[in-house]
C-alpha positions as CSV (number, residue, x, y, z in Angstrom):
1,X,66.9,106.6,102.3
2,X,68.9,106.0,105.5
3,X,69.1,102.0,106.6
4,X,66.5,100.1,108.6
5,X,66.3,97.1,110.3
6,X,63.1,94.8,109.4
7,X,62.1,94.9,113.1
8,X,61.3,98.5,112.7
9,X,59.3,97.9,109.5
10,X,57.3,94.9,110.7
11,X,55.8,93.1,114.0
12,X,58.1,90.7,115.5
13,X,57.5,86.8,114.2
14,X,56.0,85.7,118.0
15,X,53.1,88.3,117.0
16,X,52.6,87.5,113.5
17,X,52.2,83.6,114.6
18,X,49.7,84.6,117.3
19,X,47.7,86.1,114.9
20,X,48.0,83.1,112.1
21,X,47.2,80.3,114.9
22,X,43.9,82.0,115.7
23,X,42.9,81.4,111.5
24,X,44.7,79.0,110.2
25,X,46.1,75.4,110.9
26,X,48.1,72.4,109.9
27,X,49.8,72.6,106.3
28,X,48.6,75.9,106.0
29,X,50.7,77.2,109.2
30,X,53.4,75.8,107.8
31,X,53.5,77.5,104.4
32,X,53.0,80.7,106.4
33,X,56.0,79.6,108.7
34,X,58.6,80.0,105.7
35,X,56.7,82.6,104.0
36,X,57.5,84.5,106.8
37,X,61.4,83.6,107.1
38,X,61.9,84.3,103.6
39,X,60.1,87.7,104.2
40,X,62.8,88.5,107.2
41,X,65.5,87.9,104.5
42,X,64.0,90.1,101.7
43,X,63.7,92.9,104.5
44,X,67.3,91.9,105.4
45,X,68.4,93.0,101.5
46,X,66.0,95.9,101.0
47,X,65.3,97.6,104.4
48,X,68.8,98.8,104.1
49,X,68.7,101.3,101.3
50,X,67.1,102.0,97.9
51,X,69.0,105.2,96.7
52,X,71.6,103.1,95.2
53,X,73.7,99.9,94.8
54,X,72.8,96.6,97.0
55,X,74.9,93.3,96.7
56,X,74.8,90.1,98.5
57,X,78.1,88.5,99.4
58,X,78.3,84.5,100.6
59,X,82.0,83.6,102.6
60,X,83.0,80.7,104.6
61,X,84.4,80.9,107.5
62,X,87.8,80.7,108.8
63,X,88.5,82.1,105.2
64,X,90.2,85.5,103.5
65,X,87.5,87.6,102.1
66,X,87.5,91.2,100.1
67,X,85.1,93.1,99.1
68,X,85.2,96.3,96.9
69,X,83.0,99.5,97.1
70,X,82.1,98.3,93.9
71,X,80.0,95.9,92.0
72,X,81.1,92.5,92.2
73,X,81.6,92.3,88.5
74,X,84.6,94.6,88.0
75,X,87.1,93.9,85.9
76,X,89.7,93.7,88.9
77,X,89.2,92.1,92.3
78,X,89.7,95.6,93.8
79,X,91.9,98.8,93.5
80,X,94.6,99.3,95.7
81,X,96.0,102.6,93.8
82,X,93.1,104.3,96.0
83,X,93.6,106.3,99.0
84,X,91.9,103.9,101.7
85,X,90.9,107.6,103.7
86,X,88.7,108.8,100.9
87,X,86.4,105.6,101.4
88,X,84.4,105.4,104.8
89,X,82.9,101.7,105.2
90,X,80.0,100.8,107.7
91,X,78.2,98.1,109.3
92,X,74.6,98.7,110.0
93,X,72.9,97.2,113.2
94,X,69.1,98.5,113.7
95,X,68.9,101.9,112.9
96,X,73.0,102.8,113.6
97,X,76.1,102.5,112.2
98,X,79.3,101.8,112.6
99,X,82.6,103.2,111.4
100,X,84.8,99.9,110.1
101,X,87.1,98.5,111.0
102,X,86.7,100.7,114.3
103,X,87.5,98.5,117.4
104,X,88.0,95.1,114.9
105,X,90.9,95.8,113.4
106,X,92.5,92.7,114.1
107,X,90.3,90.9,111.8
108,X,89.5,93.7,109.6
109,X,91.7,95.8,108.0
110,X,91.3,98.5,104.7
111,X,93.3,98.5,101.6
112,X,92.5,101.3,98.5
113,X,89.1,100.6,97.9
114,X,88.6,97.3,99.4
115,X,87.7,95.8,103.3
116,X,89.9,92.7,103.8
117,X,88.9,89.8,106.3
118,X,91.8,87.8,107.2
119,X,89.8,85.2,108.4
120,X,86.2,86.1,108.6
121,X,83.8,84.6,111.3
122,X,80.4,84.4,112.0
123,X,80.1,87.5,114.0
124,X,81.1,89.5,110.7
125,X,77.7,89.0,109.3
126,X,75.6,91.4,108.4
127,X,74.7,94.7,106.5
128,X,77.7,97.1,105.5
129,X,77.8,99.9,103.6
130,X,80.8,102.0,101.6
131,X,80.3,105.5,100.5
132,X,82.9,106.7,98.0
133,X,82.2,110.6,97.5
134,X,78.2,110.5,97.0
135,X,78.2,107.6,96.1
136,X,77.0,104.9,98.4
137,X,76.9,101.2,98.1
138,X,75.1,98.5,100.6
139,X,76.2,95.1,100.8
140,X,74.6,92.0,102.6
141,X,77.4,89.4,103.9
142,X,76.7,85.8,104.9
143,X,79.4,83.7,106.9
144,X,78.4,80.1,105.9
145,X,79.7,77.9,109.3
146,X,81.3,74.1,108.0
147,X,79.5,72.0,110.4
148,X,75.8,73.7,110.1
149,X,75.2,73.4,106.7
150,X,73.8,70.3,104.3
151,X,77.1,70.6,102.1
152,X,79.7,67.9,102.5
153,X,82.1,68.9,100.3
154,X,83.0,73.0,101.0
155,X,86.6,71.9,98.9
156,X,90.2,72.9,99.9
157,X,91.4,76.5,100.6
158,X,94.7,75.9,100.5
159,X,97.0,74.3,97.4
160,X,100.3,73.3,96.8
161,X,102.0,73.4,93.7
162,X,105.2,72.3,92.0
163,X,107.2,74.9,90.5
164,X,107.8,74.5,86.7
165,X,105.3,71.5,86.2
166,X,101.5,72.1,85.7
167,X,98.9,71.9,88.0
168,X,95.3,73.2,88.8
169,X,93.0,75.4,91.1
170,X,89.6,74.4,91.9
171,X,87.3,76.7,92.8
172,X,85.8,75.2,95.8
173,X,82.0,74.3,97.4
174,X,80.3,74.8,93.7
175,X,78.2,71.7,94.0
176,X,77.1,73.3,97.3
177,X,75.1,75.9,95.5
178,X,74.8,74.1,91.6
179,X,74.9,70.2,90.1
180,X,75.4,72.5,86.7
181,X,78.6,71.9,84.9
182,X,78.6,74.9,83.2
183,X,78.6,78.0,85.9
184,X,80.3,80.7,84.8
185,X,83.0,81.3,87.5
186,X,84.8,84.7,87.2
187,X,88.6,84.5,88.7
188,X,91.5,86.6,90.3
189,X,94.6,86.0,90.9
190,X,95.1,88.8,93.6
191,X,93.3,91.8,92.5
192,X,94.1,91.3,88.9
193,X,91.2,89.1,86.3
194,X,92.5,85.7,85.4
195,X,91.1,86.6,82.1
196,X,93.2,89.4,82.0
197,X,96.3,87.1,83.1
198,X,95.4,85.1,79.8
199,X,96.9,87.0,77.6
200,X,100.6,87.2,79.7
201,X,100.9,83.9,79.7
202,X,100.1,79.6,79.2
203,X,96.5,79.3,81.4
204,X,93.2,77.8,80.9
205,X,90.4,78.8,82.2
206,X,87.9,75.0,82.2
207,X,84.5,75.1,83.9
208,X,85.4,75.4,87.8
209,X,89.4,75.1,86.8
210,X,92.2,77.4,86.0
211,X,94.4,75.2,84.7
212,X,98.0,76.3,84.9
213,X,100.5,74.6,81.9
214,X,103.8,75.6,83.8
215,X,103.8,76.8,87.6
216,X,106.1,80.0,88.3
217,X,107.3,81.1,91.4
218,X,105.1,84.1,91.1
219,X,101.8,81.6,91.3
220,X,102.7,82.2,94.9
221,X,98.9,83.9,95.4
222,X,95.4,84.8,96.6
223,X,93.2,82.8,93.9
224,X,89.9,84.3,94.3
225,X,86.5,82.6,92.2
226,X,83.2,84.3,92.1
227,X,79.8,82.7,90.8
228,X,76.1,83.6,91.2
229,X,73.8,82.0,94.0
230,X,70.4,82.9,93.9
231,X,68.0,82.2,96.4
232,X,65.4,84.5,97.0
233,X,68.4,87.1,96.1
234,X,70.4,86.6,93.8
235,X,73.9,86.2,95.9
236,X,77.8,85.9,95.0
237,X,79.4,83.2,96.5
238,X,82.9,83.9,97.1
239,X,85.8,81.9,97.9
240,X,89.6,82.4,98.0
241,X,92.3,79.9,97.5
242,X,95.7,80.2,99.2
243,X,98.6,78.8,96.9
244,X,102.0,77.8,97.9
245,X,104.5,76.7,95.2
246,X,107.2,74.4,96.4
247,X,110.5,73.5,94.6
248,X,110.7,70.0,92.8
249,X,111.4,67.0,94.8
250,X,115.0,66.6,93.0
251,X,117.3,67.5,95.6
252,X,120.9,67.3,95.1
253,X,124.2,67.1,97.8
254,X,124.4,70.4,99.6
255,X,127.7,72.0,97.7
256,X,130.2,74.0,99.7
257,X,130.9,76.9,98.4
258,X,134.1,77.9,100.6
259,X,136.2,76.5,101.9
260,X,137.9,74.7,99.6
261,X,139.1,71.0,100.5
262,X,142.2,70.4,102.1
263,X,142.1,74.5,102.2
264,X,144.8,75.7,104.7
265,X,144.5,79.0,106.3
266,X,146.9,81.5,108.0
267,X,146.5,82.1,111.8
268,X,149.0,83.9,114.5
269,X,149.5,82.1,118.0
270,X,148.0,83.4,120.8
271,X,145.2,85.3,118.7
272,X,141.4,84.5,117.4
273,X,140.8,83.0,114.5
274,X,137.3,82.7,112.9
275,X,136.6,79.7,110.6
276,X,133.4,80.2,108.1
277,X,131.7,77.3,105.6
278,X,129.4,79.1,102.8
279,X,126.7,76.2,101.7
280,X,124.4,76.0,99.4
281,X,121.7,74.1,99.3
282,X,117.9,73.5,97.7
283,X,114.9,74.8,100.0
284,X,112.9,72.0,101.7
285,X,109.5,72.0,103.0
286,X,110.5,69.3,105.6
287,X,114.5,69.3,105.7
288,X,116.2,72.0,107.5
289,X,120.0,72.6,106.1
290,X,122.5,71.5,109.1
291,X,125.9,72.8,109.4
292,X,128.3,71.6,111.5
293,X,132.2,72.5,112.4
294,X,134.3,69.0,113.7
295,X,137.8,69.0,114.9
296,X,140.1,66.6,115.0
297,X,143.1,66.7,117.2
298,X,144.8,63.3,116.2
299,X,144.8,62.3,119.5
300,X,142.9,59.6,119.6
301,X,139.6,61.2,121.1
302,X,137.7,61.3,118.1
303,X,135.8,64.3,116.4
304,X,135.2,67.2,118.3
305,X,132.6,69.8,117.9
306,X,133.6,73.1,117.9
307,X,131.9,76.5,119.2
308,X,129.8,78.0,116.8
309,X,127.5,81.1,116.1
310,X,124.3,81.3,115.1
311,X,124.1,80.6,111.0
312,X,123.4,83.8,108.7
313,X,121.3,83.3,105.5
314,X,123.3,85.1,102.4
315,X,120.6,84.3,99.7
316,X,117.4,82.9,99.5
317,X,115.2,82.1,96.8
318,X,112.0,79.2,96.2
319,X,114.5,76.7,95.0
320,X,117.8,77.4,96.6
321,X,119.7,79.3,99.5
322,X,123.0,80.1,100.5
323,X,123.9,79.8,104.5
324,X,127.0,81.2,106.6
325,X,128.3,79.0,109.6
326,X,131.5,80.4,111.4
327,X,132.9,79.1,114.3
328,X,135.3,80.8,116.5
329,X,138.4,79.9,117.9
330,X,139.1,82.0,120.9
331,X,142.8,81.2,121.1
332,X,145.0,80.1,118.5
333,X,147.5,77.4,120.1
334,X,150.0,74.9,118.9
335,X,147.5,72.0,119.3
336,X,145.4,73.8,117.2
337,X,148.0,73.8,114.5
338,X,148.4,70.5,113.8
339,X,144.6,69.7,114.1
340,X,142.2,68.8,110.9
341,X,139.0,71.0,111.3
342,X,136.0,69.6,109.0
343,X,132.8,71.7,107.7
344,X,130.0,69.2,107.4
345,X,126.9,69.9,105.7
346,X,123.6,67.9,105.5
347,X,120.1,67.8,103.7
348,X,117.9,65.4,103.0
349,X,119.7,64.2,100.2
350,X,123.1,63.5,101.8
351,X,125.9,64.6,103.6
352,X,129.1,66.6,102.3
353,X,132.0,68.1,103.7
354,X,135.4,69.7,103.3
355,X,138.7,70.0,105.3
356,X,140.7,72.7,106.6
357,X,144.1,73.2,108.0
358,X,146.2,76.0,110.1
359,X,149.5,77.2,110.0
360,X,151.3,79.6,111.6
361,X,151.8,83.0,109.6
362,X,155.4,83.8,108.1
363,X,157.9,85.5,110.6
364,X,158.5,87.8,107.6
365,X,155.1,88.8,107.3
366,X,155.0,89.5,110.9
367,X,158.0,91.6,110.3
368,X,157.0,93.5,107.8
369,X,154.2,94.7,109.5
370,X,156.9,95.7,112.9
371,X,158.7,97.9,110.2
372,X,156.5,99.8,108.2
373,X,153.9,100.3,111.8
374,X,156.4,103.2,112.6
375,X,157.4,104.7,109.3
376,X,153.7,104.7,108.7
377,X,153.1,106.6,112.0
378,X,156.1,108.9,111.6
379,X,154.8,109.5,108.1
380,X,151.2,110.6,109.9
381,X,153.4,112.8,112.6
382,X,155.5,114.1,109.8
383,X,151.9,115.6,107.9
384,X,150.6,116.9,110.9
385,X,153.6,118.8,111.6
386,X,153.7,120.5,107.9
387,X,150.1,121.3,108.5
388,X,150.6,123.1,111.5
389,X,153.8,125.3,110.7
390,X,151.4,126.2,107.3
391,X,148.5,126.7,109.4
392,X,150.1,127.9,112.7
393,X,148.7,131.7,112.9
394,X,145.2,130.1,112.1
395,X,145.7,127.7,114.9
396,X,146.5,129.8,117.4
397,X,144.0,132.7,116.8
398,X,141.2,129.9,116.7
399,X,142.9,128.5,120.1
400,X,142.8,131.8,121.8
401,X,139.4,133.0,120.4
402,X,137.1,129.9,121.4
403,X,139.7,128.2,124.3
404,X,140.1,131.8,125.7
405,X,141.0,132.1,129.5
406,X,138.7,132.3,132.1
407,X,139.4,136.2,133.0
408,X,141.9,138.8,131.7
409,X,144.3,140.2,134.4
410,X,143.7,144.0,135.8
411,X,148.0,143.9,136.2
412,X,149.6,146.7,134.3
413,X,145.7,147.5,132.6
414,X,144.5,151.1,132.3
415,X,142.1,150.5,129.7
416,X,139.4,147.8,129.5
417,X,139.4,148.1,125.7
418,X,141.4,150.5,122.8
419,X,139.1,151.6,120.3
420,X,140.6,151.4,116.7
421,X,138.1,153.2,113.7
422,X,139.0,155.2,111.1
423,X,138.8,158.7,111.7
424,X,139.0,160.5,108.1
425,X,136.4,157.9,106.3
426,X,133.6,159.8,104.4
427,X,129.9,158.8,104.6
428,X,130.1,158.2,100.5
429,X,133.0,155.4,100.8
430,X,130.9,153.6,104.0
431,X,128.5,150.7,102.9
432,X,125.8,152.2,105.6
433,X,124.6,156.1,106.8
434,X,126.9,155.6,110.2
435,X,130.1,155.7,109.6
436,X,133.2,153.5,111.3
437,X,133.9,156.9,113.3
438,X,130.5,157.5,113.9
439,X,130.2,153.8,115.8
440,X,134.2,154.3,117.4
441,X,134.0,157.6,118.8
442,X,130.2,158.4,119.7
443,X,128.0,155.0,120.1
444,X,130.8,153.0,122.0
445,X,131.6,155.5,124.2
446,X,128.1,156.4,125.0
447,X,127.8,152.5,125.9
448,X,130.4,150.6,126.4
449,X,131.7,154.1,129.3
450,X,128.3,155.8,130.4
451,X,125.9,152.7,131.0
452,X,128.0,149.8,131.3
453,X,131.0,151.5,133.1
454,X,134.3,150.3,130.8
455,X,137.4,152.4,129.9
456,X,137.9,153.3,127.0
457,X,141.4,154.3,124.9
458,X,140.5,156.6,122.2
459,X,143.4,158.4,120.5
460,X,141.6,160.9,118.9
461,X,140.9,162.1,122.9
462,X,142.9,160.4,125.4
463,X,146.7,160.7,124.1
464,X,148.2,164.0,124.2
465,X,149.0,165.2,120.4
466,X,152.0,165.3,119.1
467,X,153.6,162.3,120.3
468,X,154.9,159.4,118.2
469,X,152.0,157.6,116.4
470,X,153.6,154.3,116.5
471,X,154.7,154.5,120.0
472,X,151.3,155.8,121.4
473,X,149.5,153.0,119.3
474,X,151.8,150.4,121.1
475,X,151.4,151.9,124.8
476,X,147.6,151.9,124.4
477,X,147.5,148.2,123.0
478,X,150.1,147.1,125.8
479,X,147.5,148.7,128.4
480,X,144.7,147.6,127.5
481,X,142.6,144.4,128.2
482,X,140.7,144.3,124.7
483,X,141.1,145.5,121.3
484,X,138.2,146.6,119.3
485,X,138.7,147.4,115.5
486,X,135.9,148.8,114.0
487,X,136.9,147.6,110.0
488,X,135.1,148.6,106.3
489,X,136.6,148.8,103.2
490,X,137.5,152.5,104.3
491,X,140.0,151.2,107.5
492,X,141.8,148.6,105.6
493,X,142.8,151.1,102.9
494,X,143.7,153.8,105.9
495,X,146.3,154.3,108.2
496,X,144.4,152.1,111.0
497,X,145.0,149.0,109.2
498,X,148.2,149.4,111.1
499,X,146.5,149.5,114.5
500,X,144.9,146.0,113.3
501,X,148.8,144.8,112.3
502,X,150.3,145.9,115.3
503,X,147.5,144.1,117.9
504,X,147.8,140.7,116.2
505,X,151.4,141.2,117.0
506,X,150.5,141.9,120.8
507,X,148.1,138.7,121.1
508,X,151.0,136.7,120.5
509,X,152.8,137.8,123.2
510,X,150.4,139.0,125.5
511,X,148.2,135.8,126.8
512,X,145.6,137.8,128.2
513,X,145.1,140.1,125.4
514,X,141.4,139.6,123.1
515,X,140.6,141.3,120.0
516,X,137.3,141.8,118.8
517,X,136.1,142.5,115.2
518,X,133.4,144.4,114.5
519,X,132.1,144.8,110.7
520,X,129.7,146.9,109.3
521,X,129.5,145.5,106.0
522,X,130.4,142.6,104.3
523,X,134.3,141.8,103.9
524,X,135.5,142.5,100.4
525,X,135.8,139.7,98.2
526,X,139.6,139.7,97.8
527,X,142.1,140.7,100.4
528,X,145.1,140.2,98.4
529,X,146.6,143.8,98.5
530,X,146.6,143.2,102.4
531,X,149.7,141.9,104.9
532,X,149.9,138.3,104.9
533,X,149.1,138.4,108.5
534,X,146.1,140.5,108.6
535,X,144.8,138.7,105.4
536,X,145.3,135.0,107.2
537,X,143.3,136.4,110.5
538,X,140.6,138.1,108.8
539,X,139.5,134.2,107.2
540,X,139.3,132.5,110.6
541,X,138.1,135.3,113.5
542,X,134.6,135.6,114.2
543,X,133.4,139.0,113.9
544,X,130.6,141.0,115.2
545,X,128.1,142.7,112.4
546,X,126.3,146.4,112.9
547,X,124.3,148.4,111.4
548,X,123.0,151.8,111.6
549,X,119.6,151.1,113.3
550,X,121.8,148.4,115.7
551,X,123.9,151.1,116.9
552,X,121.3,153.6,118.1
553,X,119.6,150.7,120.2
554,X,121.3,149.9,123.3
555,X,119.2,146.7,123.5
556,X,120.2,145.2,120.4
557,X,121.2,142.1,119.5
558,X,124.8,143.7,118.7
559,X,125.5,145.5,121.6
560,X,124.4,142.2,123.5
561,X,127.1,140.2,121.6
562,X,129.7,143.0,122.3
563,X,129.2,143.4,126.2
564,X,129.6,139.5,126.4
565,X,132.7,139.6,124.5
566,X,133.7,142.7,127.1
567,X,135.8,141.7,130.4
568,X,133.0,140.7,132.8
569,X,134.2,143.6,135.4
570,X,135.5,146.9,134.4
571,X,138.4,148.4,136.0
572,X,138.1,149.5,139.3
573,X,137.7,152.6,140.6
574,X,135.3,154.0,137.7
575,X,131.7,155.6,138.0
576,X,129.0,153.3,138.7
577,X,127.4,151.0,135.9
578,X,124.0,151.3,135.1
579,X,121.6,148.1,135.5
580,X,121.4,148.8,132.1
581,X,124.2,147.0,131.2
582,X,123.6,143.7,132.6
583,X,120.7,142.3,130.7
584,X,117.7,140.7,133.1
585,X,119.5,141.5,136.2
586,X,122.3,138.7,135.6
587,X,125.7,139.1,138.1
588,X,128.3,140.3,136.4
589,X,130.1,136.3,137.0
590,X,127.4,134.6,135.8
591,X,128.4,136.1,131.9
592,X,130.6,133.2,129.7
593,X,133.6,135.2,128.2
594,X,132.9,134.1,124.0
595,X,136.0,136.5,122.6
């Protein structure tokens, strides 16, 4: 059955005493009077729902309060292993509802299955409801106010103990709600039962008391007491105690820690120096640790303070911390050499302090560090220099392939690229269905020459046969503004590989000379067997990967990485280029050179 509010249910009280005046009078009125308020709090408690659970909670205010979506007899106080998103809470007023905490989530916050007020108030009375599942569970909260109520004594909500003497937790306002000695008083110490905690360790639990044997640091806790109120209801009164454990009142000297007394320290003249004291001291509820850096100059001006930065905290604990104080010299002069510096610490207790003094660091030292500064650095020059003349063909293809120049030169360039493949391959020794020769002396052609306009040096049909194959491999490289080398397994075992050798000759002499690789399959795995040059520039070019179904598409994502690897113009004259070649319409300057 869905809440509802006793107004709904009954007439309002101004009616109901309208009718009573016109029948009865005097003592009789009066009995009605409070038969009537007690009825407005039973239809408080019940109106809400009867499908399932129904509590009633008492709080003070200005006080923390839980509750779980659960009885309020559970063995713990609540469970915070549970998601907090699988429980919806509510607050009824009339016949809606409320998501909480909604807009009060300053004062009211979730946590697994519980709703926490930080400090409840009067406004949070009222009906609330949880629903875990299909399961739902109504509660009834009462915020008691201090100063409108016959109780005097509503006890303390906040207690201090000593740590590692005994002491005791009250649970407070009992005689507010029973002159019986004996009320059974159920207690948590944070969401755990203190009859639980029995068993870890030295507690008693007497009448209204847990009585704690020794106090640990750990006592440091939410102390929560639960007992039965009944009135009309029966209601759980529920009260938490906040306690604080202190250290014991026996506090000794603070004790420096470094420096040592009488401590002298190395500086150099004319450079900052930083000075630190490391303190320790016990923690004190009214006594704040001061540390102070004094100079002395000896020159009859008396104790000086020096500039200081703000103290770090090291360590901290409930009975002792450890604190940092540096101050900073910003110059290091000869006054400052024959000066006494003092650390001076203070706690309630008393007062300690060391001394420090400066001198000047050893010429020799000094020296030392002139001499080795340079072998040191030479050393560093003297690595770098090995590296490179190892490394020196790596460096310089990686310089020219991603530092290239803005634009190759047209001077002394017939060709815009030489096209090396091998020509004798067979389709059984290739890793895909189109061959190296296939790709070299159909696809590029049909490209690179008859939509985007480039030149093309193909020996297989530009050179005249029977000339010297070295010489015409050297003329077409020479005259040529790119070199592309179409390699497989198949090429480096051929003929061609020579092609390859004889263009990483060229690059190092001609500046405006690029090579592109193109693969069609992955590299072998060992390239031993091959020239020591061609081996080291295979590991460090980037190379361009094809495949069959690649090649026959002119839109593909390799024939777009091999036009903009391409000289941005062709030579000049040549036929017309297609706006095929230039993807989206871009000007040919507008294209970033990546060989």
């Amino acid at each position: 059955m869905s809440s509802r509010h006793p107004e709904t249910c009954f007439k309002t009280e101004t009616q109901q005493l309208h009718g009573v005046q016109e029948m009865f009078s005097g003592q009789t009125l009066t009995v009605l009077l409070i038969a009537l308020s007690l009825q407005k709090w039973l239809f408080l408690f019940k109106g809400v729902c009867s499908s399932s659970g129904m509590y009633g909670y008492k709080a003070l205010e200005g006080e923390r309060f839980v509750m779980q979506c659960d009885s309020p007899y559970p063995t713990r106080l609540f469970d915070k292993s549970k998601s907090s998103e699988d429980i919806l809470w509510f607050r009824h007023e009339g016949e809606t509802k409320r998501n909480v905490p909604g807009e009060d989530v300053d004062s009211i916050m979730k946590l697994g299955n519980s709703l926490w007020f930080p400090k409840i108030a009067e406004r949070h009375s009222g009906n609330y409801s949880c629903q875990n599942g299909e399961r739902t569970i109504h509660f009834l909260v009462d915020v008691m106010q201090r100063n409108e109520t016959g109780c005097r004594d509503y006890g303390d909500s906040e207690v201090t103990l000593v740590l590692k003497q005994g002491g005791s937790i009250t649970c407070p306002g009992v005689t507010c709600y029973t002159s019986a000695q004996n009320t059974a008083i159920r207690w948590y110490k944070n969401d755990k039962s203190a009859v639980e905690l029995m068993s870890f360790r030295d507690l008693t639990l007497r009448a209204t008391q847990i009585i704690l044997h020794t106090v640990y640091e750990k006592d440091s806790a939410n102390f929560t007491c639960d007992h039965d109120h009944v009135d009309g209801i029966t209601w759980t009164v529920r009260r938490t105690v906040r306690v604080t454990v202190i250290p014991p009142a026996n506090v000794n000297l603070p004790y420096i820690v470094s420096p040592q007394c009488n401590q002298t320290e190395e500086v150099d003249l004319g450079k900052p120096h930083t000075l630190t004291c490391k303190v320790q001291s016990a923690v004190e509820r009214n006594f704040n640790l001061s540390i102070t850096w004094l100079v002395n100059y000896h020159d009859n001006q008396g104790l000086q303070l020096l500039e200081m930065n703000s103290p770090q905290q090291v360590e901290r604990s409930i009975l002792e911390q450890t604190i940092n104080q540096s101050a900073q010299i910003q110059q290091v002069t000869q006054k400052h050499l024959g000066a006494t510096f003092i650390c001076w610490a203070r706690n309630s207790k008393g007062n300690a302090s060391v001394t420090v003094s400066l001198r000047r660091r050893p010429e020799a030292a000094r020296l030392i560090l002139v001499i080795t500064g340079p072998i040191v650095m030479m050393l560093v020059i003297t690595g770098l220099s090995v590296l490179v003349r190892l490394y020196w063909l790596e460096i310089y293809l990686l310089y020219r392939t991603y530092l290239p120049f803005t634009e190759t030169t047209t001077v002394g360039k017939e060709y815009d690229a030489f096209v090396s493949c091998v020509s004798t391959s067979s389709s059984e020794e290739e890793d895909n269905t189109l061959t190296g020769e296939e790709l070299g002396l159909y696809h590029l052609p049909k490209v690179l020459e008859q939509q985007c306009g480039y030149r093309l040096c193909l020996l297989q049909r530009d050179l005249v046969p029977g000339g010297a194959y070295t010489e015409d491999v050297l003329w077409s490289i020479q005259r040529s503004r790119r070199v592309i080398c179409v390699l497989s397994a198949c090429y480096l075992r051929s003929d061609s590989l020579f092609e390859l050798e004889t263009s990483l000759k060229a690059l190092r002499e001609d500046r405006q000379l690029r090579l592109i690789l193109i693969w069609g399959s992955s590299p072998p795995a060992r390239l031993d067997s091959l020239p020591p040059t061609v081996r080291r520039a295979l590991r460090v070019l980037p190379a361009i990967r094809w495949s069959s179904g690649e090649a026959a598409r002119s839109d593909s994502r390799f024939w777009k990485s091999l036009k903009m690897a391409m000289p941005v113009a062709p030579l000049q004259p040549h036929s017309v280029r297609t706006e095929s070649c230039l993807e989206g319409g871009e000007s040919p300057a507008s294209r970033f050179d990546i060989s």
